[in-house]
VEXVEX-545389 format. One line per field, with one value per residue (C-alpha): residue number from 1; residue in one letter; x, y, z. Coordinates in nm, 2 decimals, always signed. Each point is the difference from the previous one (the first is absolute). Layout:
<sites>
k	NUM	...
r	A	...
c1	X	...
c2	Y	...
c3	Z	...
</sites>
This chain:
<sites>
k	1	2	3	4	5	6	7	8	9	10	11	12	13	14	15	16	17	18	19	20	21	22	23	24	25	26	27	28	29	30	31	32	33	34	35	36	37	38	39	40	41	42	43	44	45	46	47	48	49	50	51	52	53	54	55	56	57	58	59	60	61	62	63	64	65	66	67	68	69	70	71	72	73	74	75	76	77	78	79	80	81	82	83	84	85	86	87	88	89	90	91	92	93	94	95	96	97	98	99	100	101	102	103	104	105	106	107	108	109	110	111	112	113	114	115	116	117	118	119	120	121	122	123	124	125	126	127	128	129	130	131	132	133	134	135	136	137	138	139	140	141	142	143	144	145	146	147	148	149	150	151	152	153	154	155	156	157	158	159	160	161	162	163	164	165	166	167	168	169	170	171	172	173	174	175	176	177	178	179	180	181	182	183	184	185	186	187	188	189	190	191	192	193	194	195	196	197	198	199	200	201	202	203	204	205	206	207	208	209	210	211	212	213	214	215	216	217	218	219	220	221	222	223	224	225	226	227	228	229	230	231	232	233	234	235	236	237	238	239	240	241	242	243	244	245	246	247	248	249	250	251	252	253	254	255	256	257	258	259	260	261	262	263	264	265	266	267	268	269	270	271	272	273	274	275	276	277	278	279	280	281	282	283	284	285	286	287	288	289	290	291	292	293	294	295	296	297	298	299	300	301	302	303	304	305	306	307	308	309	310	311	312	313	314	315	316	317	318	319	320	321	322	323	324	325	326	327	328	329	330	331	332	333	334	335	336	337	338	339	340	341	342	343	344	345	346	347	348	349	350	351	352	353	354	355	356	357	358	359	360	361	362	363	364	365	366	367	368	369	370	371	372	373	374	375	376	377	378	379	380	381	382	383	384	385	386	387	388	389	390	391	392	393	394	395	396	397	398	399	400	401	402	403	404	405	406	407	408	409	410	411	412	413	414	415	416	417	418	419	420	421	422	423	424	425	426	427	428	429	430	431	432	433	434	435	436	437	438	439	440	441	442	443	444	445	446	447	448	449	450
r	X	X	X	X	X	X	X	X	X	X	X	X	X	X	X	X	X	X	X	X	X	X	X	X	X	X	X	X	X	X	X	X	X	X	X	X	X	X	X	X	X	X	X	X	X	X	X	X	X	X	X	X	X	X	X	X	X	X	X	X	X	X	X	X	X	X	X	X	X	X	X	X	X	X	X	X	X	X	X	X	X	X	X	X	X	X	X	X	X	X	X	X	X	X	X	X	X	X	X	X	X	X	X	X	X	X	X	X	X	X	X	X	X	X	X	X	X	X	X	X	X	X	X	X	X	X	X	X	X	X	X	X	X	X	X	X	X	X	X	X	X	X	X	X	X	X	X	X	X	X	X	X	X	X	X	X	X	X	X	X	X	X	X	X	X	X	X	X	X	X	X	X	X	X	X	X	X	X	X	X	X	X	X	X	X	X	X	X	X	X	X	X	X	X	X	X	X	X	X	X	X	X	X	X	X	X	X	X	X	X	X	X	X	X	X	X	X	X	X	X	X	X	X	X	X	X	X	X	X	X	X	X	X	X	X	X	X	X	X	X	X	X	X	X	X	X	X	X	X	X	X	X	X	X	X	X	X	X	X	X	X	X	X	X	X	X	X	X	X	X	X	X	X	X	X	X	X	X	X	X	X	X	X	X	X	X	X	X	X	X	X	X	X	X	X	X	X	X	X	X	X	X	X	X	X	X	X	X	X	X	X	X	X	X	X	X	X	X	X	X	X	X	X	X	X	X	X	X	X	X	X	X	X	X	X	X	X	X	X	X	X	X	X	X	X	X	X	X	X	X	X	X	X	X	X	X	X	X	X	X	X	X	X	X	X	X	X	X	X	X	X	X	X	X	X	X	X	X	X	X	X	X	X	X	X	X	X	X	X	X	X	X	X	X	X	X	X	X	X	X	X	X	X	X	X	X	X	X	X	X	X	X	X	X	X	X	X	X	X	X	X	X	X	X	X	X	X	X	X	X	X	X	X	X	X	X	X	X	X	X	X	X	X	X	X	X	X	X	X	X
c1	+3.67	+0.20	+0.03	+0.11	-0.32	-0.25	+0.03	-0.19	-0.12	-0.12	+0.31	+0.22	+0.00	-0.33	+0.16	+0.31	-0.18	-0.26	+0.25	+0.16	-0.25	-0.14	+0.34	-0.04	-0.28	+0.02	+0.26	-0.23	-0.30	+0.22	+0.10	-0.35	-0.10	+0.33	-0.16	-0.31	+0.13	+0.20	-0.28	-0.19	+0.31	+0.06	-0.35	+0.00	+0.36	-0.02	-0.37	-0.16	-0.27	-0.27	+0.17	+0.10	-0.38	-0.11	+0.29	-0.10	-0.37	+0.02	+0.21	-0.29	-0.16	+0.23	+0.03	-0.32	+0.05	+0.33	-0.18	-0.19	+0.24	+0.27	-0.27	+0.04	+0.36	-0.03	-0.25	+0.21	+0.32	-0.16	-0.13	+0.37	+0.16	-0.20	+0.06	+0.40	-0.08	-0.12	+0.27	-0.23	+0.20	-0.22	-0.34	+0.22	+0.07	-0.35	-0.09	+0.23	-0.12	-0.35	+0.02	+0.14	-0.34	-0.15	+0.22	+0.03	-0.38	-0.05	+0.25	-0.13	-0.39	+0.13	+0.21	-0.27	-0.27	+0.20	+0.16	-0.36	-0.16	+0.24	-0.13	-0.35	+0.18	+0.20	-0.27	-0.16	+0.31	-0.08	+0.34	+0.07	-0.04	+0.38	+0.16	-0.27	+0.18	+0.31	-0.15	-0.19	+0.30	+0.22	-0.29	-0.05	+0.36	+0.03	-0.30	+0.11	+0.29	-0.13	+0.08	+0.37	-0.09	-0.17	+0.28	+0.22	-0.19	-0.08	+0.34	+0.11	-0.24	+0.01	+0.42	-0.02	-0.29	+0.32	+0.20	+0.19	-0.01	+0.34	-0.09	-0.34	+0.27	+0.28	-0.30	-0.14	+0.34	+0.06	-0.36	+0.02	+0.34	-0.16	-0.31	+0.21	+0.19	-0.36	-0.16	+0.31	+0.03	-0.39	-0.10	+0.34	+0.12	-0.29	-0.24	-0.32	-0.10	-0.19	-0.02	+0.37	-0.05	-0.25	+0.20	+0.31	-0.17	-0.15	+0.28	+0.23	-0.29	-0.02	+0.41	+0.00	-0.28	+0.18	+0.27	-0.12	-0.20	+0.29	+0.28	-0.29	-0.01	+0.35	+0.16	-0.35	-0.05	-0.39	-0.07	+0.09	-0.34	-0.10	-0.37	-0.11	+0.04	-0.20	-0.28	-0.29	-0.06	-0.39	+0.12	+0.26	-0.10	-0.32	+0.27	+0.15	-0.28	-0.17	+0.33	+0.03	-0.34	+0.02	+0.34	-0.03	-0.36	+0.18	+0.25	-0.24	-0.23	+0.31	+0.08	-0.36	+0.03	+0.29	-0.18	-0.29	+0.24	+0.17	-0.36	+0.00	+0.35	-0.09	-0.27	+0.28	+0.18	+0.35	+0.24	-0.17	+0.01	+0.36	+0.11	-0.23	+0.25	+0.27	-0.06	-0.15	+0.30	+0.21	-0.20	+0.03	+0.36	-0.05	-0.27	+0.28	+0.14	-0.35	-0.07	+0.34	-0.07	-0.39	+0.14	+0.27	-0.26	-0.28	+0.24	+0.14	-0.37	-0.07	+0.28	+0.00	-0.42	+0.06	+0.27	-0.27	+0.19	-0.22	+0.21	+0.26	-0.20	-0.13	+0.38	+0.07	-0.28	+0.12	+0.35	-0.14	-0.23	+0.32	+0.18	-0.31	-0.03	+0.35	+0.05	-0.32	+0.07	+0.36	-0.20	-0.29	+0.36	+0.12	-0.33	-0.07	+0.42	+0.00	-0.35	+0.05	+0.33	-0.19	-0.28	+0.26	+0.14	-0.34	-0.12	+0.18	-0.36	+0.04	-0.35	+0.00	+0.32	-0.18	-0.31	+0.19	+0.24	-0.26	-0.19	+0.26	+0.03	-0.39	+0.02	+0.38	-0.21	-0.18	+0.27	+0.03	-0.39	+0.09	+0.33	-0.26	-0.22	+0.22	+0.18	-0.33	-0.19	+0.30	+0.03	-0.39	+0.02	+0.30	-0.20	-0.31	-0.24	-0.18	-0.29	+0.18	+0.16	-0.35	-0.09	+0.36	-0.10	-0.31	+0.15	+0.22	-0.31	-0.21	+0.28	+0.12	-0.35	-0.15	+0.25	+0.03	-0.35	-0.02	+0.33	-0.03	-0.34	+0.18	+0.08	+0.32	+0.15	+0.03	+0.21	+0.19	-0.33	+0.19	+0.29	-0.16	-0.22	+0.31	+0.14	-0.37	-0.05	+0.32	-0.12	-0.33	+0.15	+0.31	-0.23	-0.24	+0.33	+0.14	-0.34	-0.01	+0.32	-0.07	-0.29	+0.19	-0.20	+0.28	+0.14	-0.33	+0.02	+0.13	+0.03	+0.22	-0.08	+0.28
c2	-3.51	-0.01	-0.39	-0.07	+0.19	-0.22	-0.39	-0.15	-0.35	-0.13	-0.17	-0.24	-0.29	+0.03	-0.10	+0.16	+0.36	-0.04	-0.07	+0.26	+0.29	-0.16	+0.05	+0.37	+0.05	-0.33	+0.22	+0.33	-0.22	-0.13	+0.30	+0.16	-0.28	+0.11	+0.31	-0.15	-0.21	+0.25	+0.21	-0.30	-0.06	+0.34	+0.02	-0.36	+0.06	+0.35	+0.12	-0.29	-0.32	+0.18	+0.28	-0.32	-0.13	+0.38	+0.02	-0.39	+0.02	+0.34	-0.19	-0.17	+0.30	+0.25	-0.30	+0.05	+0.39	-0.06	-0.29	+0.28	+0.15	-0.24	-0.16	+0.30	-0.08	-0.31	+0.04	+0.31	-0.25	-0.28	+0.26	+0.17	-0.41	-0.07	+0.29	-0.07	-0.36	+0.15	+0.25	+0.26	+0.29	+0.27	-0.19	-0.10	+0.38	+0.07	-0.28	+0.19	+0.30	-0.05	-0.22	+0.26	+0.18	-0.36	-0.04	+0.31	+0.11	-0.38	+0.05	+0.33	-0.11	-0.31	+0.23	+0.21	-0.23	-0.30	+0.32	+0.13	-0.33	-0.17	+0.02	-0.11	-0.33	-0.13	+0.04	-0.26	-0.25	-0.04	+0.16	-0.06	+0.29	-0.04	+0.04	+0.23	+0.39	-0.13	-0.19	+0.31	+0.20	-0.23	-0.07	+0.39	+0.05	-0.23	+0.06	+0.35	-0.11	-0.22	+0.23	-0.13	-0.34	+0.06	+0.22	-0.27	-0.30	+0.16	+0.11	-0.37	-0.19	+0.23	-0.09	-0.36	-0.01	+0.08	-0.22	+0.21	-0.17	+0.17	+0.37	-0.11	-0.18	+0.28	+0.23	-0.23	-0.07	+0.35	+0.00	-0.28	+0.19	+0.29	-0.20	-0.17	+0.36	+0.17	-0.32	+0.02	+0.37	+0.10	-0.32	-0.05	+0.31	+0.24	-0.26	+0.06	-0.32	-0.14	+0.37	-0.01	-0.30	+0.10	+0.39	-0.22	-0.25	+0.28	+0.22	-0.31	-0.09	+0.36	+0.02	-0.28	+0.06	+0.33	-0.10	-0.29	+0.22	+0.22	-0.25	-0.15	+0.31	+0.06	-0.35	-0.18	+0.16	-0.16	+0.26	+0.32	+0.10	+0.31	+0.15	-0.28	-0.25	+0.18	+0.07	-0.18	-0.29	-0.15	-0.37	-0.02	+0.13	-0.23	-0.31	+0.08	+0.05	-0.33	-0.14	+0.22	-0.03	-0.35	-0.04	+0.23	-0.22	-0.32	+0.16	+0.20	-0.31	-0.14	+0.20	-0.03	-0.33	+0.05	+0.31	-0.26	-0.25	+0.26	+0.12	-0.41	+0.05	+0.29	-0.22	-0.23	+0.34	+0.14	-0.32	-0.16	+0.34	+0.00	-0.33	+0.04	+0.33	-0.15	-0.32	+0.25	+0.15	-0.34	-0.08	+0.31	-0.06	-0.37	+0.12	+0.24	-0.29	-0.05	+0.35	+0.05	-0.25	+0.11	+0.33	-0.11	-0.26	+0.24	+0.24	-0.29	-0.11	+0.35	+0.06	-0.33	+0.02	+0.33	-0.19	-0.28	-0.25	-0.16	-0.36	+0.18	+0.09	-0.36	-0.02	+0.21	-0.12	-0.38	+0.11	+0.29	-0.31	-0.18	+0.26	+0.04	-0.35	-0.01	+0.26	-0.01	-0.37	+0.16	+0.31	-0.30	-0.17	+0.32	+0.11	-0.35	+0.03	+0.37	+0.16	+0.13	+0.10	+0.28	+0.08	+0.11	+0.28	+0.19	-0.04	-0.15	-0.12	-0.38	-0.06	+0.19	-0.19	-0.33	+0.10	+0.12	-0.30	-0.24	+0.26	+0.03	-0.40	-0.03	+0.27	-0.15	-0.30	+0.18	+0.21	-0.19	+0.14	+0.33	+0.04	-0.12	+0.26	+0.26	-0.15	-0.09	+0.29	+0.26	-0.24	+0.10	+0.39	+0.01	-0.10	+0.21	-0.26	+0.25	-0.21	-0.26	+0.28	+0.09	-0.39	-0.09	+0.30	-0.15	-0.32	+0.11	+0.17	-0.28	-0.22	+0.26	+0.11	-0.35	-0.22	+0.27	-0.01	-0.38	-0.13	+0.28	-0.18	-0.30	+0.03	-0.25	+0.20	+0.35	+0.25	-0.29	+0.04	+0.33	-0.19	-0.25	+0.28	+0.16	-0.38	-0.12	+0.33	-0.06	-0.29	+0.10	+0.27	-0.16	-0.28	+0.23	+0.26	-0.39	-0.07	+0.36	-0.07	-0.34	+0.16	+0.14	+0.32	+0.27	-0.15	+0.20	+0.27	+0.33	+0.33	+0.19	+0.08	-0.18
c3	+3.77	+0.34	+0.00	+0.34	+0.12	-0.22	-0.06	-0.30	+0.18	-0.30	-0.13	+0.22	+0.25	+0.19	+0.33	+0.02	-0.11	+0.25	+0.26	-0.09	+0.03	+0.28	+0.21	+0.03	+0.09	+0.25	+0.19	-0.03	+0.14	+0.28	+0.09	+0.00	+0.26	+0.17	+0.08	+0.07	+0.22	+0.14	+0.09	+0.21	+0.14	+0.16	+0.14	+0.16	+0.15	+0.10	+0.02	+0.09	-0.07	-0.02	-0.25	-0.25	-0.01	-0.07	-0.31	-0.08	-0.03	-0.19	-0.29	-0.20	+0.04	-0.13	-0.29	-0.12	-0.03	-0.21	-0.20	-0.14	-0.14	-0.04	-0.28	-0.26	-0.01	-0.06	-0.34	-0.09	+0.01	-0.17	-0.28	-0.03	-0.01	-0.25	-0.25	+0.12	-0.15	-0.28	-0.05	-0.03	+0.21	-0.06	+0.17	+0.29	+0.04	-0.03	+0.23	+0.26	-0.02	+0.04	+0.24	+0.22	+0.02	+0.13	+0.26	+0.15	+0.00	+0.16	+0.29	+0.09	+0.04	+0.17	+0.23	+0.11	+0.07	+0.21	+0.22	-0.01	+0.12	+0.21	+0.35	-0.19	-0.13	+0.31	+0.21	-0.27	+0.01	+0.38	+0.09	+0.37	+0.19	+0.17	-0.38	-0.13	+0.01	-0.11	-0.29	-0.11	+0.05	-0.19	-0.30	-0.06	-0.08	-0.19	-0.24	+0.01	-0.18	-0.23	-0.32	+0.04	+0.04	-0.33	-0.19	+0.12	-0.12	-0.34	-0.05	+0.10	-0.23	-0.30	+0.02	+0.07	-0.30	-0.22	+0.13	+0.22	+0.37	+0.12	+0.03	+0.26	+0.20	+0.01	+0.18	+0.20	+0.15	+0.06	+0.20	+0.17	+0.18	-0.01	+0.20	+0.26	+0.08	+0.03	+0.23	+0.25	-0.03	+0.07	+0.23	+0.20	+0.04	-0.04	+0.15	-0.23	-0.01	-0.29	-0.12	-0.07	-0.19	-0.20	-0.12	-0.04	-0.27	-0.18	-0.03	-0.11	-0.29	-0.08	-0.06	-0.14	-0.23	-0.14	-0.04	-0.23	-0.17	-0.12	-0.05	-0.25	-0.17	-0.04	-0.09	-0.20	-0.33	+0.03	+0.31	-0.21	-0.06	-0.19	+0.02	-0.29	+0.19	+0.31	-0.21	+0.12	-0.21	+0.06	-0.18	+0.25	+0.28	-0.05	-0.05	+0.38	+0.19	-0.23	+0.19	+0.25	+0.21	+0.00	+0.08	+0.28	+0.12	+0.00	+0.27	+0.16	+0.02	+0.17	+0.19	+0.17	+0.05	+0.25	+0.14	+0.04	+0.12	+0.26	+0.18	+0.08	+0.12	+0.23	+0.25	+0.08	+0.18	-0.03	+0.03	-0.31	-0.19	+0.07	-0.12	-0.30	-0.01	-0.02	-0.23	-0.22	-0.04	-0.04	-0.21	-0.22	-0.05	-0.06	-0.25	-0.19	-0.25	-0.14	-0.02	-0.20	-0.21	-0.10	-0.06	-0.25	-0.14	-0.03	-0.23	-0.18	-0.08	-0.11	-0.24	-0.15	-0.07	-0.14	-0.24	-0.09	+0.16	+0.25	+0.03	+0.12	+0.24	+0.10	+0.08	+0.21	+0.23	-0.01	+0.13	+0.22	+0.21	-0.01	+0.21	+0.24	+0.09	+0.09	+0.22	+0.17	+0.16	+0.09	+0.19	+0.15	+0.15	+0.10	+0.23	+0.10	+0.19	+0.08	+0.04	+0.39	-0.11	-0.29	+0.17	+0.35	-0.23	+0.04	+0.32	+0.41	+0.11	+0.04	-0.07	-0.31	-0.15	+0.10	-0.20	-0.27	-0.04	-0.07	-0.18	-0.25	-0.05	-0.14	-0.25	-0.12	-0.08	-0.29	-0.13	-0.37	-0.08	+0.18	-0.29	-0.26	+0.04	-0.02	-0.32	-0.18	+0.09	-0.11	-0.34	-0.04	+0.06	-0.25	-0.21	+0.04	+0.12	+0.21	+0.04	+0.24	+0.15	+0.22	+0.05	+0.13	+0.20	+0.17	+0.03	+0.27	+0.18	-0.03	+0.17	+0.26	+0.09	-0.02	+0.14	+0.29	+0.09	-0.07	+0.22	+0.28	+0.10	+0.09	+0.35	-0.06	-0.22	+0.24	-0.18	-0.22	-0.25	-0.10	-0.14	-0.12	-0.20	-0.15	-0.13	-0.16	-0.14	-0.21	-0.12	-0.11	-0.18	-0.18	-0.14	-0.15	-0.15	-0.13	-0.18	-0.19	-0.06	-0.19	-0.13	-0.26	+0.00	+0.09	-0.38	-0.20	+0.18	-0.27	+0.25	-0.24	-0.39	-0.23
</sites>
């Protein structure tokens, strides 16, 4: 095999490895937010207020969609890590190849029915009427798009899931340019608005995507399929969707929570939909270390439970909370000196940099449970502890929708309760990813036959 296109993580010095593959795919996740970011900062500067809030309060939404999905990949990748653990080439081809039905039949339905039912759903999130059109506009593009969003994340995780976390980040550079040409190109020049913004990301994911999909093809001897391998296999395609539904619930269940979360935003009017914009997106990039990290530790768990070596596992996770704790009291200092200073790249209201600046300091507060989530609950999915996968799920919706309700009722609070909702929901759900963790029952689990 083409070894600089597959790393074996089950021999070597846990840190430096995870570091390692976690660097590539730290850049590729920066740059993603770069684009994001991009995007929000285009409409605030050059469309307007009220054009950010429509693009803002459309992102949970258009989450939940891509959660969907986005959950296939992730059981197909923890399947095809696990058979790499194993060094059982042939089942990791398989894995591939049938996973491919999953993902593509999933973003198709999903496609058609959030286009389909749009209008239906933002009228239910309460959408002011002032950011309404635009927010429809902007949410049926982007849905109608979703099937590169999906080639692009199944490509992406079936790559990383083999250790290869350089090849997601050489096309997600090339979008994120492509992205920032399209946004100035189509909203500066051509003046669509959040229509431009919308055909630009799509296009970028859709390049990107392609291209992925046949540098994969050409360079990684584990994506040369032949009709075997496509031939639908009921034990494995049982295995991904066993992964695969509740993968994609535990985002989906997310992602309603912040949908849940966002119809609260939208009574407090367009200034507070704004700065929850714009620390939204801060907070995304912030949130990029901890993603980079559950990513590599999620394959790292894979491969090394496929190998029987669950200690080494146990490893990995001591040094991985390590390297959380640290840098998230370096990112608390960081937003408790310079929150105004972020939160002024989005938008020139004063009122909405006021509200964001503070806004930003009471979720830095909670951003060591906010890393432990992501590192515990990616340490669970590698290794096929589906069952937690839903409940970490509904712990974020329980917190989101409850604490929301709860801390909106209290008239001292005003708008602050949806900041404060965002921190104690973190909490919540890091503690109960920490106790499954200790647990011990991700260690029993046995997803692929020896």
């Amino acid at each position: 095999m083409a070894k600089q296109y597959v790393k074996d993580m089950t021999t070597g010095n846990e840190l430096p490895l995870l570091l390692r593959f976690s660097l590539p795919m730290l850049v590729g996740n920066i740059f993603q937010q770069f684009y994001n970011m991009v995007d929000s900062i285009v409409v605030g500067n050059y469309v307007g207020t009220n054009a950010l809030a429509a693009v803002g309060m459309t992102s949970s939404l258009n989450f939940l969609y891509f959660a969907l999905c986005n959950g296939f990949a992730t059981g197909a990748g923890v399947l095809m890590s696990q058979y790499f653990g194993m060094k059982n080439e042939k089942r990791v081809k398989d894995a591939l190849g049938n996973s491919v039905y999953l993902l593509l039949g999933m973003g198709i339905l999903v496609s058609f029915v959030s286009v389909l039912f749009s209008r239906n759903i933002l009228e239910l999130l309460n959408t002011p009427q002032e950011i309404f059109d635009d927010a429809l506009l902007y949410t049926r593009i982007v849905c109608g798009g979703i099937i590169s969003v999906v080639m692009y994340n199944g490509i992406a995780a079936m790559l990383q899931s083999l250790g290869d976390s350089t090849t997601p980040l050489i096309f997600l550079v090339v979008a994120s340019v492509l992205n920032v040409i399209g946004d100035l190109l189509l909203v500066v020049v051509f003046h669509m608005g959040v229509a431009g913004v919308a055909i630009a990301t799509i296009i970028a994911q859709l390049l990107s995507a392609l291209g992925c999909i046949v540098y994969a093809v050409k360079k990684n001897p584990y994506f040369r399929l032949t009709k075997e391998n496509f031939r639908p296999d009921p034990a494995l395609m049982k295995k991904c969707l066993r992964l695969g539904i509740p993968f994609g619930a535990q985002g989906s269940l997310i992602a309603f929570s912040c949908v849940a979360l966002q119809s609260i935003i939208n009574r407090f009017g367009s200034d507070v939909i704004a700065a929850f914009t714009a620390t939204s997106r801060i907070e995304q990039l912030v949130q990029q270390p901890y993603n980079s990290l559950a990513t590599a530790l999620a394959t790292f768990a894979a491969q090394n439970i496929g190998a029987g070596n669950q200690e080494r596992v146990r490893r990995g996770f001591r040094k991985s909370t390590f390297l959380v704790i640290v840098f998230s009291v370096i990112m608390c200092g960081i937003m408790f000196l310079s929150g105004e200073a972020f939160v002024r790249l989005f938008v020139k209201d004063a009122n909405v940099i006021a509200i964001g600046g503070r806004a930003i300091r009471i979720t830095s507060l909670f951003y060591i449970p906010l890393g432990m989530i992501y590192i515990t609950r990616s340490l669970l999915n590698g290794a096929g502890d589906s069952a937690f996968a839903f409940v970490s799920g509904l712990a974020e919706v329980v917190g989101r929708v409850g604490f929301s309700i709860l801390l909106a009722g209290i008239p001292a609070l005003g708008y602050w309760a949806v900041w404060y909702t965002t921190g104690l929901t973190w909490l919540i759900t890091g503690a109960a990813c920490i106790l499954r963790y200790l647990q011990g029952k991700w260690e029993r689990i046995v997803l692929v036959e020896k």
